[in-house]
C-alpha positions as CSV (number, residue, x, y, z in Angstrom):
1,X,-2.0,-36.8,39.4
2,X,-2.7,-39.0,36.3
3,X,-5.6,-39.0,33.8
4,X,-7.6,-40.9,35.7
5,X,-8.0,-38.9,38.2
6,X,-8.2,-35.6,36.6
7,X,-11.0,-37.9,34.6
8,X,-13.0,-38.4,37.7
9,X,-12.4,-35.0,39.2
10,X,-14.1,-33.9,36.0
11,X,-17.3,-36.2,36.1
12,X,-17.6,-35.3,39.9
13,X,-17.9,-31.7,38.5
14,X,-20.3,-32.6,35.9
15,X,-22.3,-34.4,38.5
16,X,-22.5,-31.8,40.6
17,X,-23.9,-29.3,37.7
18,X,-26.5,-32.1,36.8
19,X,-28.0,-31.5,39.7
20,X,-28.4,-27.9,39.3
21,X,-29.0,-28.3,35.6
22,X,-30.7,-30.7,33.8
23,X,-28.6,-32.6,31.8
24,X,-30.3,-31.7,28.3
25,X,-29.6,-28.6,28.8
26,X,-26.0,-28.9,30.4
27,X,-25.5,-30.8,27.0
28,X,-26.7,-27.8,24.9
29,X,-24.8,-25.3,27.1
30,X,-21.4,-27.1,25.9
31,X,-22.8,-27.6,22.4
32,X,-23.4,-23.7,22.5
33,X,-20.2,-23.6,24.2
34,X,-17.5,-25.5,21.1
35,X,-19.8,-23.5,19.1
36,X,-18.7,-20.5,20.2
37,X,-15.4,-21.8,20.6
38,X,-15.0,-22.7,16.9
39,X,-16.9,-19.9,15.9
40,X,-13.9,-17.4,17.8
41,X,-11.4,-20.0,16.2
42,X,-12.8,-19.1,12.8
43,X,-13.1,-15.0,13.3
44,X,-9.4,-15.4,14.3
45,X,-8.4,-16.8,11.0
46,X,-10.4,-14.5,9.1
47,X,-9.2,-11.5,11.3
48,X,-5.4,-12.7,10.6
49,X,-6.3,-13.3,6.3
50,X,-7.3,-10.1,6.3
51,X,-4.9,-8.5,8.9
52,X,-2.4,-10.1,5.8
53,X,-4.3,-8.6,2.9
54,X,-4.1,-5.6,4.8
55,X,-0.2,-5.4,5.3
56,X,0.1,-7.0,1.6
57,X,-2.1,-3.7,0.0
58,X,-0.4,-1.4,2.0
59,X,3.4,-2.2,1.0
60,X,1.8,-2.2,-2.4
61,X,1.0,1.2,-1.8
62,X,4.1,2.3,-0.8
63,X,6.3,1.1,-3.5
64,X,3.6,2.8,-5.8
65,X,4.4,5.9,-4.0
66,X,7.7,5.6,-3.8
67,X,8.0,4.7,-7.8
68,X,5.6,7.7,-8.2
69,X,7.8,10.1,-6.1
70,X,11.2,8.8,-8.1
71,X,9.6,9.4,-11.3
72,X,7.8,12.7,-11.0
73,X,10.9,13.9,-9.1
74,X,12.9,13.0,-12.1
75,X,10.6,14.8,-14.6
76,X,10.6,17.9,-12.7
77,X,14.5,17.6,-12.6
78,X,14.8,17.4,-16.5
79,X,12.6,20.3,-16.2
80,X,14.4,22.4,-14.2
81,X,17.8,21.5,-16.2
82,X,16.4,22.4,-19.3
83,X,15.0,25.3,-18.0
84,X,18.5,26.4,-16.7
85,X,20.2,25.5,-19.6
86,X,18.0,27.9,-21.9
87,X,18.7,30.7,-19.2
88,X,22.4,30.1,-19.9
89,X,21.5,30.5,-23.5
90,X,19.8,33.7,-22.7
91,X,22.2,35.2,-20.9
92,X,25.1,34.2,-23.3
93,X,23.4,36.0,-25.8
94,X,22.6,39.0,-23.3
95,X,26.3,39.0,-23.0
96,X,27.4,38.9,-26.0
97,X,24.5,41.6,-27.9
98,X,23.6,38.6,-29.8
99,X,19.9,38.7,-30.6
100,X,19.9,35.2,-32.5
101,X,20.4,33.3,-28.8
102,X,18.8,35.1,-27.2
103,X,15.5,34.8,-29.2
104,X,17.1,31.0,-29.6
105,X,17.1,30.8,-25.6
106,X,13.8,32.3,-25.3
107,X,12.2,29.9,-27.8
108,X,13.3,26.9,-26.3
109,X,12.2,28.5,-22.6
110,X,8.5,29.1,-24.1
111,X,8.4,25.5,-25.4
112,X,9.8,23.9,-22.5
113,X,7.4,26.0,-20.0
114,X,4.3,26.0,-22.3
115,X,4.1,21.8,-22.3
116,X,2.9,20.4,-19.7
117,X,4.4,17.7,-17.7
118,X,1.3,16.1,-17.8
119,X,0.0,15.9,-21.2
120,X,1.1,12.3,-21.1
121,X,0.4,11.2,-17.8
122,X,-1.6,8.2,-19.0
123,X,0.6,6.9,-21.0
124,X,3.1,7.5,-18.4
125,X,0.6,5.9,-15.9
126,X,0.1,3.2,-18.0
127,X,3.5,2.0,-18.4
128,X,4.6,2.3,-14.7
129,X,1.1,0.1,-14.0
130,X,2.4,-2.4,-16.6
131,X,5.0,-5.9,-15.7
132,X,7.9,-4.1,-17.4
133,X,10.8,-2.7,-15.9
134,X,11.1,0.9,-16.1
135,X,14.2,3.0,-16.1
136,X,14.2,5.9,-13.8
């Protein structure tokens, strides 16, 4: 079938709604009609920006946590060695009846468990929120 003909099968159609509806208003049901059309065309773009700006926030998010996990993870890990390393102290000292390592040992316990991991979590924050690289 050519053009032509799927051309006049088209305007036979269109004929045959003229006579059911005038043809002012068959022309403002298709103007309604690509309306509507472009109008879906256009929420689909929008719906696919934003589908976009969705997936873009939310890797975002994830490297955040993931940097976050790595870092606190290693803070907690240099606590924890410390911590072990002052018990060794302690128990050296136990050991050996020597009171200077253990009070040595206990000393360096209190300190270590009396700061908090925290007190410099803005800076801390501030620095993993800035361009540079960071070392973990």
């Amino acid at each position: 079938m050519t053009f032509r003909g799927n051309k006049n099968r088209a305007l036979a159609h269109l004929e045959g709604i003229s006579k059911i509806m005038p043809s002012a208003d068959a022309l403002a049901f298709l103007s309604s009609l690509i309306g509507a059309y472009c109008e879906q065309q256009n929420l689909r773009r929008d719906l696919a920006r934003i589908e976009a700006m969705r997936d873009s926030v939310l890797t975002e998010m994830t490297n955040r946590y993931d940097l976050y996990h790595r870092v606190f993870d290693r803070i907690f890990d240099e606590r924890r060695q410390a911590i072990d390393r002052h018990f060794d102290i302690i128990d050296r000292g136990i050991s050996r009846s020597d009171k200077e390592l253990i009070i040595q040992g206990l000393q360096g316990l209190s300190a270590i468990v009396s700061s908090s991991p925290f007190a410099n979590l803005h800076e801390l924050s501030k620095l993993l929120e800035s361009d540079r690289k960071v070392e973990i």
